[in-house]
ROLO-577496 format. One record per atom (N, C-alpha, C): residue number from 1; x, y, z; atom name. Coordinates in steps of 0.02 Angstrom, whole numbers, plus 50000, padded with zeros to 5 digits. Atoms other than C-alpha are relative to their C-alpha. Layout:
N
   seq      px      py      pz   atom
   NUM       X       Y       Z     CA
...
This chain:
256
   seq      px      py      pz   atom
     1   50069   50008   49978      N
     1   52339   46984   46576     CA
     1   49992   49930   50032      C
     2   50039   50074   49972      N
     2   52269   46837   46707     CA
     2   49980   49946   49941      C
     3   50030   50038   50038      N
     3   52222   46689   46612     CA
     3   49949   49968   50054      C
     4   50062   50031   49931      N
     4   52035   46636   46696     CA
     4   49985   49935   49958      C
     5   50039   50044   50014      N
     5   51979   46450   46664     CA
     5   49933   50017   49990      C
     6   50086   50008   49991      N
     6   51827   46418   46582     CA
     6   49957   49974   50051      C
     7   50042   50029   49951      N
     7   51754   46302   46727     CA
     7   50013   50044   50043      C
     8   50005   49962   49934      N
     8   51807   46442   46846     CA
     8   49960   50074   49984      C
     9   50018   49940   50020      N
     9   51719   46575   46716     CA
     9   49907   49972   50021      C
    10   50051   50033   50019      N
    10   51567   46450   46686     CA
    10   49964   50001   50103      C
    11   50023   50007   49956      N
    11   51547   46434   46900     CA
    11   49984   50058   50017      C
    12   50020   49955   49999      N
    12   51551   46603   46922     CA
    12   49941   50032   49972      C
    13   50034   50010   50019      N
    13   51423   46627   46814     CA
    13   49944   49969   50022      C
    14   50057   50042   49953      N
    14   51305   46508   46889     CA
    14   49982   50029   50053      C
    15   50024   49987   49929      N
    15   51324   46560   47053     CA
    15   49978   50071   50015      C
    16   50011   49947   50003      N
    16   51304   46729   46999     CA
    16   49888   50000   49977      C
    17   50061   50023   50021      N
    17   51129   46672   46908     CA
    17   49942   49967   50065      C
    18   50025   50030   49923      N
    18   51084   46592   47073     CA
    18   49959   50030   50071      C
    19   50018   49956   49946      N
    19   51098   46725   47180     CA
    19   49959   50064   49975      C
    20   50031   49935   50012      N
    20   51008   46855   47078     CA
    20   49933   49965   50007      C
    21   50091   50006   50019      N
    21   50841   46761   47040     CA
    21   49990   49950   50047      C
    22   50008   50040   49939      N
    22   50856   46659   47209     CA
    22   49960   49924   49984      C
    23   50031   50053   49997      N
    23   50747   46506   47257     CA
    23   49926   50013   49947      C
    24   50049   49988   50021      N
    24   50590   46578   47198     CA
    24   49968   49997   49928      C
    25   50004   49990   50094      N
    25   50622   46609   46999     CA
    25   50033   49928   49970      C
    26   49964   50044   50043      N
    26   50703   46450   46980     CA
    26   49951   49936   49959      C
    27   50045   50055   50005      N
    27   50634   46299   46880     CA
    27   50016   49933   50033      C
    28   50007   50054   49936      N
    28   50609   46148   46962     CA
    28   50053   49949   49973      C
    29   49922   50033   50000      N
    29   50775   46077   46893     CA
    29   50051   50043   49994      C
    30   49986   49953   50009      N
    30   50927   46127   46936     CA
    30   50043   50012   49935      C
    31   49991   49992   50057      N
    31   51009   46206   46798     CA
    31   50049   49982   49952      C
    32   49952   50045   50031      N
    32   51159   46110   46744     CA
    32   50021   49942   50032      C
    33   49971   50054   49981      N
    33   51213   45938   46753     CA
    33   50071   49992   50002      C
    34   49909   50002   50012      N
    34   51379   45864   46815     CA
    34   50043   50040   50043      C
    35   49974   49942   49968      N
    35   51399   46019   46915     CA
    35   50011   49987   50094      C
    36   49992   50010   49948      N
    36   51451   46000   47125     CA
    36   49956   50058   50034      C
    37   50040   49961   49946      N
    37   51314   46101   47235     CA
    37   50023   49995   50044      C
    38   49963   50001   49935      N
    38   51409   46173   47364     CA
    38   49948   50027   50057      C
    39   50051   49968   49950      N
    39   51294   46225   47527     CA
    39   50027   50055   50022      C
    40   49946   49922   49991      N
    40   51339   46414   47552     CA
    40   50003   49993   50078      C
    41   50011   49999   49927      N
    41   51279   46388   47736     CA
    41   49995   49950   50037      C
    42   49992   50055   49970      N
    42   51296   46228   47773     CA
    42   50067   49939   49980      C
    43   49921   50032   50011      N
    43   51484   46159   47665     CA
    43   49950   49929   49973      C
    44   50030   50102   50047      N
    44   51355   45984   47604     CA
    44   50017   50047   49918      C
    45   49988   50008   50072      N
    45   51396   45943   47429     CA
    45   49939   49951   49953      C
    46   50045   50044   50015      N
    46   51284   45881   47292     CA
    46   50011   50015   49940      C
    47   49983   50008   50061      N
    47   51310   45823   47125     CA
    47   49944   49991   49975      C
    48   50052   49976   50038      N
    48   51185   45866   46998     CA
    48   50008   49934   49934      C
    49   49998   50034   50050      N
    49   51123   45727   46873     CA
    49   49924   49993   49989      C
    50   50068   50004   50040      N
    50   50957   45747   46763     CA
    50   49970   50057   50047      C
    51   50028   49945   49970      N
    51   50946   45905   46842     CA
    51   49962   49986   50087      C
    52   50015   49992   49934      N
    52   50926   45850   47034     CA
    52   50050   49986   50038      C
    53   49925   49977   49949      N
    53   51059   45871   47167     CA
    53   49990   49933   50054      C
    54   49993   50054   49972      N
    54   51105   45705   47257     CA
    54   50069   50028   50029      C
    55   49953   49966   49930      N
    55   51202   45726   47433     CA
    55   50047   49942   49978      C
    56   49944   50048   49981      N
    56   51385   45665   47423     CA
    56   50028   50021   50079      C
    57   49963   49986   49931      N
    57   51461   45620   47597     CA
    57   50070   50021   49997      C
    58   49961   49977   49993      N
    58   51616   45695   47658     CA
    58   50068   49935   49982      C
    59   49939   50031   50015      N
    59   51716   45539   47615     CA
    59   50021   49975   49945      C
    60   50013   50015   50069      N
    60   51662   45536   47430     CA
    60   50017   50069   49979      C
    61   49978   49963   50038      N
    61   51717   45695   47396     CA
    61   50027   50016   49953      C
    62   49940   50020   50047      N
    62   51855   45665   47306     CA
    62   49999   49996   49948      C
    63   50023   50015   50061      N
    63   51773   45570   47186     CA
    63   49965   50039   49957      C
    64   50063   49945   50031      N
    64   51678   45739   47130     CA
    64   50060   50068   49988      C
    65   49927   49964   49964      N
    65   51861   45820   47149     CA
    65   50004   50055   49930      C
    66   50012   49981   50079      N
    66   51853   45856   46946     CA
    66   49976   50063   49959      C
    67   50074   49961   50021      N
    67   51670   45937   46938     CA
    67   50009   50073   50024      C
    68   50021   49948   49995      N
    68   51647   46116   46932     CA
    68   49950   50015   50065      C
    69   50029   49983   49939      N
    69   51575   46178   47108     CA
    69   50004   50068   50003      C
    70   50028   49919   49970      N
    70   51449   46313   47141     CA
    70   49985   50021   50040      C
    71   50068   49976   49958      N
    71   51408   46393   47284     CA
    71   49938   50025   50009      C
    72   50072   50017   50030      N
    72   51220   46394   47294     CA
    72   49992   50000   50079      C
    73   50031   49972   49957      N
    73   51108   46465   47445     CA
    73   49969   49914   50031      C
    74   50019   50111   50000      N
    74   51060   46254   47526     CA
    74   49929   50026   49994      C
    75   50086   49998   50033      N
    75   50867   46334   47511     CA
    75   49994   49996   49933      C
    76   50040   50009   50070      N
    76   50884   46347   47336     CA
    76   50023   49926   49980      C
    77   49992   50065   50021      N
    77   50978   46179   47323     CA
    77   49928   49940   50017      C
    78   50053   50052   49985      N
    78   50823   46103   47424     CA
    78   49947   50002   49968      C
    79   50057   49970   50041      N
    79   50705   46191   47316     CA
    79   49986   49952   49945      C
    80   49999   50038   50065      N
    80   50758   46075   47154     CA
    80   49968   49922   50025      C
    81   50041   50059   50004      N
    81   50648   45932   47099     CA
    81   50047   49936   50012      C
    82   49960   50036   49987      N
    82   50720   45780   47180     CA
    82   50013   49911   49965      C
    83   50018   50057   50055      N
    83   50699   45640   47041     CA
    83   50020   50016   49951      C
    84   49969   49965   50077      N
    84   50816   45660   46890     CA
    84   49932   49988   49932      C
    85   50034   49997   50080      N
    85   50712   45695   46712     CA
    85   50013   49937   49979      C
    86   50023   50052   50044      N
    86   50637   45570   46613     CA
    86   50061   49977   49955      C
    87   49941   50011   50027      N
    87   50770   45467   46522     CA
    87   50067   50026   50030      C
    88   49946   49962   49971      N
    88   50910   45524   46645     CA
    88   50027   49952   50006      C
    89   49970   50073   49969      N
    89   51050   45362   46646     CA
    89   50048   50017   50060      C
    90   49963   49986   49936      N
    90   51157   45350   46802     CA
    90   50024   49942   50038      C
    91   49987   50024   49959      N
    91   51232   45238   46899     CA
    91   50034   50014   50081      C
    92   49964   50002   49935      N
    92   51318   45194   47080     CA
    92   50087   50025   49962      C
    93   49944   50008   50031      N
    93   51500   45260   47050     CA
    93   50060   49924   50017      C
    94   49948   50060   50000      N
    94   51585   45114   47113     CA
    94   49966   49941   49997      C
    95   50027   50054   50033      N
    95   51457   44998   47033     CA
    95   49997   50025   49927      C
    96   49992   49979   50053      N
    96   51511   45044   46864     CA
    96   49939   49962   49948      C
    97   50036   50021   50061      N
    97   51398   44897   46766     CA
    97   49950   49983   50011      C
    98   50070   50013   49993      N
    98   51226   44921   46835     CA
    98   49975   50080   49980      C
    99   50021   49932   50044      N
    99   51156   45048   46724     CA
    99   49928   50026   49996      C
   100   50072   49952   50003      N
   100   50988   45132   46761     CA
   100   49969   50069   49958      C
   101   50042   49933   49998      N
   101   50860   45243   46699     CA
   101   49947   50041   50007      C
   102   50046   49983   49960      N
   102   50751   45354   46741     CA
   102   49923   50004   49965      C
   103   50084   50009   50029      N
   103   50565   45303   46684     CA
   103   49955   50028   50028      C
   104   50067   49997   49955      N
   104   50392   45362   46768     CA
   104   50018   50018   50059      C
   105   49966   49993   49935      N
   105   50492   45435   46903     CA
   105   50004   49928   50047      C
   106   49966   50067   49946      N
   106   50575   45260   46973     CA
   106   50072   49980   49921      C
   107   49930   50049   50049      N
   107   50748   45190   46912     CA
   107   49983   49920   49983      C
   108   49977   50069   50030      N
   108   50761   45039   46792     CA
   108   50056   49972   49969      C
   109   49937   50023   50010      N
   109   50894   44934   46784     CA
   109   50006   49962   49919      C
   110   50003   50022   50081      N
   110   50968   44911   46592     CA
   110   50050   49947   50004      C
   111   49952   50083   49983      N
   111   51027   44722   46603     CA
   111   50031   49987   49932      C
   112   49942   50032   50068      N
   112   51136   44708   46423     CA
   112   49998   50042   49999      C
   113   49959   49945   50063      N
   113   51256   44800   46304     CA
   113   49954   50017   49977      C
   114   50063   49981   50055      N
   114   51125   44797   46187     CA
   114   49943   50059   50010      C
   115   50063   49973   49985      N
   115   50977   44850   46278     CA
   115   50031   50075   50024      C
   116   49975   49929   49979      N
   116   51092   45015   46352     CA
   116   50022   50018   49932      C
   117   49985   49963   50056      N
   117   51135   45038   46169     CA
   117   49944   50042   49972      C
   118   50045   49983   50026      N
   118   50958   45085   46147     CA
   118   49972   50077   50027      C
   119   50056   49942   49969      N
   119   50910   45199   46294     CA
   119   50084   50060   50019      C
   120   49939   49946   50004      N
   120   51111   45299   46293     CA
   120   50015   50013   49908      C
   121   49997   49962   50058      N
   121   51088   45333   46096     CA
   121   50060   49966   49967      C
   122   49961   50039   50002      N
   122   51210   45216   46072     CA
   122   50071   50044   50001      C
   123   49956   49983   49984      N
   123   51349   45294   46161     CA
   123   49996   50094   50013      C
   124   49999   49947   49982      N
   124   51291   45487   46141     CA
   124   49977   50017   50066      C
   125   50035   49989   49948      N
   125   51193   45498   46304     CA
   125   50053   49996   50034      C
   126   49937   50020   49957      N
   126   51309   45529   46457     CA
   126   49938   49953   50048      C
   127   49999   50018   49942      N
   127   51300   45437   46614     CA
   127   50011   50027   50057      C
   128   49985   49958   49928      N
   128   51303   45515   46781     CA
   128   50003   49935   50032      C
   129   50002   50051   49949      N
   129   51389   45425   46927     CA
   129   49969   50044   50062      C
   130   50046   49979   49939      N
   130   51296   45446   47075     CA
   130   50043   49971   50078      C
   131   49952   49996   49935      N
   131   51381   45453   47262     CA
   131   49971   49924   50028      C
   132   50031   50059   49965      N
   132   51354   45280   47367     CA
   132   49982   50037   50084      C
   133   50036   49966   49940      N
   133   51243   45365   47485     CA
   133   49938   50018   49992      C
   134   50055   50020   49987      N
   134   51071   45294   47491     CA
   134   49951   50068   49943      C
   135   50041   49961   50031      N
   135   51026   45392   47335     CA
   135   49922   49974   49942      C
   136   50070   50008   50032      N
   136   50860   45285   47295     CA
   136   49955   50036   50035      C
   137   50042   49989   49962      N
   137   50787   45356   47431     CA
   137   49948   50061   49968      C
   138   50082   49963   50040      N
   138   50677   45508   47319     CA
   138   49949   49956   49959      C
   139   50048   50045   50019      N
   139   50610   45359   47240     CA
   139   49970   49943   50013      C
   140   50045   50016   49962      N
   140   50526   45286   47393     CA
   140   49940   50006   49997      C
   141   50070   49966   49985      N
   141   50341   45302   47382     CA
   141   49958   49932   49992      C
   142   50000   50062   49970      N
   142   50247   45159   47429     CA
   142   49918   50019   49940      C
   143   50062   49981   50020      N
   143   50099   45259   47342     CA
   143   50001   50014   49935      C
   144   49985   49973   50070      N
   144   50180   45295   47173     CA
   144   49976   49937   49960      C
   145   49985   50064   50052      N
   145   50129   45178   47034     CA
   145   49981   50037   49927      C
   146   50000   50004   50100      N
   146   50150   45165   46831     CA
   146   49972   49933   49949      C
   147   50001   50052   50054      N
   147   50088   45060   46693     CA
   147   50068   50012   49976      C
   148   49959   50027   50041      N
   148   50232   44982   46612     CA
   148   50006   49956   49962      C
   149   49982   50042   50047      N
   149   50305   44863   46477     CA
   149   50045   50017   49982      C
   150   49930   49998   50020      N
   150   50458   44811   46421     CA
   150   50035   50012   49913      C
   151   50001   49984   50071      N
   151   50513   44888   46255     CA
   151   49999   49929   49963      C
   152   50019   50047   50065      N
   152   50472   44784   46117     CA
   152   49949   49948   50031      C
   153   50038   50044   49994      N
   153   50338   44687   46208     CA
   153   49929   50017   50010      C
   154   50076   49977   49986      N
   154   50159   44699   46239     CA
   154   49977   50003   50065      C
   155   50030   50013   49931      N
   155   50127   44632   46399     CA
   155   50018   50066   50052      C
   156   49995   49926   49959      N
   156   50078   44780   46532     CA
   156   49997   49975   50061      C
   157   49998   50025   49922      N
   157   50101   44757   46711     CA
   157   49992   50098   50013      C
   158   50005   49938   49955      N
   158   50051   44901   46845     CA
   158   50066   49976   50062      C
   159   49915   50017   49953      N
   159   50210   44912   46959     CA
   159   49971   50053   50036      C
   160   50020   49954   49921      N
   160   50156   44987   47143     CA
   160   50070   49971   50057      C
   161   49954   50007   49955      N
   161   50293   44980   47279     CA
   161   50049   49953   50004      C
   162   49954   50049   49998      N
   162   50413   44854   47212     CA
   162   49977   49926   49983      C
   163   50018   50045   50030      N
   163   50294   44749   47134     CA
   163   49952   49995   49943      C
   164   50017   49989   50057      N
   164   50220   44696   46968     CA
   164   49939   49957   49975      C
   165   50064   50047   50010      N
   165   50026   44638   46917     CA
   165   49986   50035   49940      C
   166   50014   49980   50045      N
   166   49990   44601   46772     CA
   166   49921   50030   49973      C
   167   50050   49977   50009      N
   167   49863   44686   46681     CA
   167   49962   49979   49925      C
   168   49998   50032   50044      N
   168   49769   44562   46573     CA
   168   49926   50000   49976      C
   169   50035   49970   50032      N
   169   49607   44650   46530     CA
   169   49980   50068   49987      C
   170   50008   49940   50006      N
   170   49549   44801   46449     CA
   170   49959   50047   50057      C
   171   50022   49954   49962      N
   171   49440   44857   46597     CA
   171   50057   50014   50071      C
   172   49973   49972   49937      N
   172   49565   44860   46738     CA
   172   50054   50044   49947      C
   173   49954   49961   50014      N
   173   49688   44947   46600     CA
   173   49970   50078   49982      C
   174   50046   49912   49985      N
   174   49564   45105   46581     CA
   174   50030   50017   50076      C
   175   49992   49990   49926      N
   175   49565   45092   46767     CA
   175   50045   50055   50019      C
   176   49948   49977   50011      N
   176   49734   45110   46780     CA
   176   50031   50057   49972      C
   177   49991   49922   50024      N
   177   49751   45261   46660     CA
   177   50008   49995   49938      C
   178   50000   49981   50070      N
   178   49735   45198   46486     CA
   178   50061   49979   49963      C
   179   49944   50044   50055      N
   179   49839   45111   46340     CA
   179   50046   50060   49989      C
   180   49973   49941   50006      N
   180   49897   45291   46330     CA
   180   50054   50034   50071      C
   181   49980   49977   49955      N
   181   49981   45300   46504     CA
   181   50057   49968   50035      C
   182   49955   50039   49987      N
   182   50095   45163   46496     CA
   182   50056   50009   49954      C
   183   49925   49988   50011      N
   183   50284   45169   46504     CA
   183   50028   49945   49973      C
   184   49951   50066   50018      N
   184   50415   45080   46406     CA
   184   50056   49991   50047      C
   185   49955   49988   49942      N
   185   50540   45011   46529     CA
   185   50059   49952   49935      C
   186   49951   50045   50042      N
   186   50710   44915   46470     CA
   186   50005   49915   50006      C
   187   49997   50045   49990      N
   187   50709   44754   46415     CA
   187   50032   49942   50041      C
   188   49969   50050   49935      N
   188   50717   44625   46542     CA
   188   50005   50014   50066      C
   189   49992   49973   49946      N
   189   50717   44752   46673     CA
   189   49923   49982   50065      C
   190   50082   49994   49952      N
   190   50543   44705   46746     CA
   190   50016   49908   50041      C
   191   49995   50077   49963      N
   191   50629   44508   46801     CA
   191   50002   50002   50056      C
   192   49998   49995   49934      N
   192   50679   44557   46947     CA
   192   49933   50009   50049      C
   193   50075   49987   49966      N
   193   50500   44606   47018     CA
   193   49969   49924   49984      C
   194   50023   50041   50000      N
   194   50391   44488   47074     CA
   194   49923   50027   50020      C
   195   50095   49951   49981      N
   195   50187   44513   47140     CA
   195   50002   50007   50076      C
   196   49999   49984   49920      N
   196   50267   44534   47330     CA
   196   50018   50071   49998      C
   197   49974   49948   49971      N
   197   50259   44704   47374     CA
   197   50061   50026   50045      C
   198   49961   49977   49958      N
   198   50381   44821   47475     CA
   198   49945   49989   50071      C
   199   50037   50006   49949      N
   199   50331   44766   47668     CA
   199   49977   50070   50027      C
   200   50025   49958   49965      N
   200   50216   44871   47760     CA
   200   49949   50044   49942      C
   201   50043   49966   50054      N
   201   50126   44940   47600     CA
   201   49929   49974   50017      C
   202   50072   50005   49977      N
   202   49945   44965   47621     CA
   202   49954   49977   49931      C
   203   50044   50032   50045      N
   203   49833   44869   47470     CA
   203   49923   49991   49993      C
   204   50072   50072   50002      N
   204   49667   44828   47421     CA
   204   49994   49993   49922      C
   205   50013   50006   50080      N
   205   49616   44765   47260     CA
   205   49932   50033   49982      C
   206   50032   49926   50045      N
   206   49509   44879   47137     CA
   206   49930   49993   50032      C
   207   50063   49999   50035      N
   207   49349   44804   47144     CA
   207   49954   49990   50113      C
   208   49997   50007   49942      N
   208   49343   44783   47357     CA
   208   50027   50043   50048      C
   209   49969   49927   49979      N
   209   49341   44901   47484     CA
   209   50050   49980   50090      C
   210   49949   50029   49926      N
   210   49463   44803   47622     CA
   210   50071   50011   49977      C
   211   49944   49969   50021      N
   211   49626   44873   47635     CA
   211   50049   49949   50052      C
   212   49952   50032   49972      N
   212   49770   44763   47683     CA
   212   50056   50020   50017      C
   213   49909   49982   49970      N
   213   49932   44766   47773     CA
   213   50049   49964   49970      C
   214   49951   50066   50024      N
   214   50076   44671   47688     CA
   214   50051   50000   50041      C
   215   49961   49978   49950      N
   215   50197   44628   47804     CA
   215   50004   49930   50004      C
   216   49960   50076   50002      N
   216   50280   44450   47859     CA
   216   49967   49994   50076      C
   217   50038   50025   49908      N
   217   50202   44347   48036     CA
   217   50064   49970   50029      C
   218   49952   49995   49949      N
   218   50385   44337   48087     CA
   218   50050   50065   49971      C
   219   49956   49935   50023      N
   219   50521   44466   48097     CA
   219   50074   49979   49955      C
   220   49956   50047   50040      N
   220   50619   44376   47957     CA
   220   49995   50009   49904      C
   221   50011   49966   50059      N
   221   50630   44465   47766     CA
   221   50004   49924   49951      C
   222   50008   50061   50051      N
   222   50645   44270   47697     CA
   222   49946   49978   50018      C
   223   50083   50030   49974      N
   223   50475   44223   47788     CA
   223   49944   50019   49936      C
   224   50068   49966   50043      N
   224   50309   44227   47675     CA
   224   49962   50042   50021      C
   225   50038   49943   49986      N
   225   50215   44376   47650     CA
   225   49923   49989   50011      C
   226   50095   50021   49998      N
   226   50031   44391   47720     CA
   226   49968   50077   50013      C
   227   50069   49953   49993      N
   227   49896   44505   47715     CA
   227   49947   50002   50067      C
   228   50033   49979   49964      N
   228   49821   44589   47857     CA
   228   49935   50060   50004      C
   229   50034   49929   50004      N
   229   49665   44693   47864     CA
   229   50014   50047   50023      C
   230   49987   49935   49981      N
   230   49686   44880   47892     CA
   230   49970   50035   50033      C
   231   50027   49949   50029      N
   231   49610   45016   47944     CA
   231   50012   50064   49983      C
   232   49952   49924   50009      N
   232   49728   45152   47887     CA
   232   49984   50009   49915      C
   233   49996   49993   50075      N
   233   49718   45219   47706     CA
   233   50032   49965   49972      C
   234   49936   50028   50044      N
   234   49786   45123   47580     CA
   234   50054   50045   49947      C
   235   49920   49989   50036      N
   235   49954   45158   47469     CA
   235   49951   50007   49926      C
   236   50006   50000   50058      N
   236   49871   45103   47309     CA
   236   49958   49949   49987      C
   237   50027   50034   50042      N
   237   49750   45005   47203     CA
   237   50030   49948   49971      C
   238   49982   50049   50042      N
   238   49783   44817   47126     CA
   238   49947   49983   49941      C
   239   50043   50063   50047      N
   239   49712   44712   46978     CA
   239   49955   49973   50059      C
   240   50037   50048   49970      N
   240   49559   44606   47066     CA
   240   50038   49945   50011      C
   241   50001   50087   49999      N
   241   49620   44435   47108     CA
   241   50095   50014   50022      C
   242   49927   50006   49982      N
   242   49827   44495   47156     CA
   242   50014   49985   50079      C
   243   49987   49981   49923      N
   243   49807   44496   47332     CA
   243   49979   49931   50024      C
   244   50017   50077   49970      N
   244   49747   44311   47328     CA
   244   50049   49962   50022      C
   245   49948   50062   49983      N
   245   49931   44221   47335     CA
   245   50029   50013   50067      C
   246   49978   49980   49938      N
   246   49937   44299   47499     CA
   246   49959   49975   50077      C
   247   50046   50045   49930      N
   247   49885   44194   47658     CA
   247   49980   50063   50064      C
   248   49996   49943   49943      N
   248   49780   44310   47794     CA
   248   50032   49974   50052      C
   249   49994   50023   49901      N
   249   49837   44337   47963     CA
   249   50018   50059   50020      C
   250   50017   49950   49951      N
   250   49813   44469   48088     CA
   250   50053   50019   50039      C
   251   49944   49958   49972      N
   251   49962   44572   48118     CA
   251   50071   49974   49972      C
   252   49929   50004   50035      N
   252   50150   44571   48069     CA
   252   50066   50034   50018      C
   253   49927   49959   49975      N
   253   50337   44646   48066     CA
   253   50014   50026   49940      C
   254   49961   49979   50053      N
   254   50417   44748   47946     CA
   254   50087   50022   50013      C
   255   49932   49979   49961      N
   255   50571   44807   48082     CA
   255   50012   49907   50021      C
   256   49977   50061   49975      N
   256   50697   44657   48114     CA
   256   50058   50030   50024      C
């Protein structure tokens, strides 16, 4: 009698599961991690971690050489939610010791042993490596923001597009969404942020209805940031008084 591998019983399987209850029945993750999403109609590959399918390029293959690969219809691969699950760790694979995870839908970076001993279970949790191919990009949104704080501390900051204001009374933290709506992130992970936004993000603060441009008055990403009035929708809501360390002036660059 044939002897069949389990990973060649286990893909079968899948892809069999795939094709019966199509795009339509599926849930919005896909259904195993770890696994290689092959494109039935298009040959792209995508490695599955916290249940969302991240594109490896054709010269990273290799590195996925291992993983169990399903073929999978690319509509139903596009179908899956593109932001791994809450608590999902992961890194770059060939940045082995920058260890993220996944909070409030945005990655935070876990800066010590210690502090990754806390949010991988101390050692049970896997890690997914992730392809080097611009896979922050589902967690772009210039419009997304979270209350946060850093485990074991009190202090809450609102984090909007790559930057962090704090939030140092009880009425802008209702505002915001409530002592009940804030995330723990990993300690130390909030240093890196500062109160300069990602350029080109649209602002106003809570209590004022002028919406600013953030953006630099040369085409130079070390230049200081300034605030331009708008009149396009804004991105998101600040604290009152964040938008002050920012000098006006009337127009800007974000392309260099």
């Amino acid at each position: 009698m044939r002897r069949v591998s389990f990973n060649l019983i286990l893909a079968r399987w899948l892809a069999l599961c795939l094709g019966i209850f199509g795009t339509q029945a599926l849930a919005e993750y896909a259904p195993l991690d770890g696994v290689v999403l092959l494109g039935q109609e298009t040959s792209n590959r995508y490695i599955v971690a916290g249940g969302a399918p991240f594109y490896i390029p054709p010269s990273q293959w290799s590195v996925y050489s291992s993983a169990i690969t399903v073929v999978t219809p690319q509509a139903t691969i596009n179908s899956y939610e593109r932001i791994p699950r809450e608590g999902t760790l992961f890194r770059q694979y060939n940045l082995p010791n920058a260890i993220y995870v996944v909070v409030g839908k945005r990655f935070w970076l876990i800066p010590t042993t210690a502090e990754l001993s806390y949010w991988n279970n101390f050692g049970f949790k896997p890690i997914f490596d992730l392809p080097n191919s611009a896979w922050n990009e589902p967690f772009l949104d210039y419009s997304y923001k979270v209350l946060v704080a850093e485990r074991s501390t009190s202090q809450v900051y609102l984090w909007i597009s790559g930057a962090k204001y704090p939030i140092t009374n009880t009425s802008d933290l209702d505002y915001f969404g409530g002592a009940a709506s804030v995330r723990q992130v990993p300690l130390g992970s909030l240093a890196a942020f500062t109160h300069q936004p990602e350029c080109g993000t649209r602002l106003r603060e809570r209590s004022s209805s002028t919406v600013y441009d953030m953006s630099y008055h040369l085409p130079d990403p070390n230049s200081p940031m300034y605030k331009s009035p708008s009149t396009l929708a804004e991105h998101g809501t600040v604290p009152d008084g964040s938008l002050n360390p920012f000098p006006s002036f009337v127009g800007g660059a974000c392309i260099w």
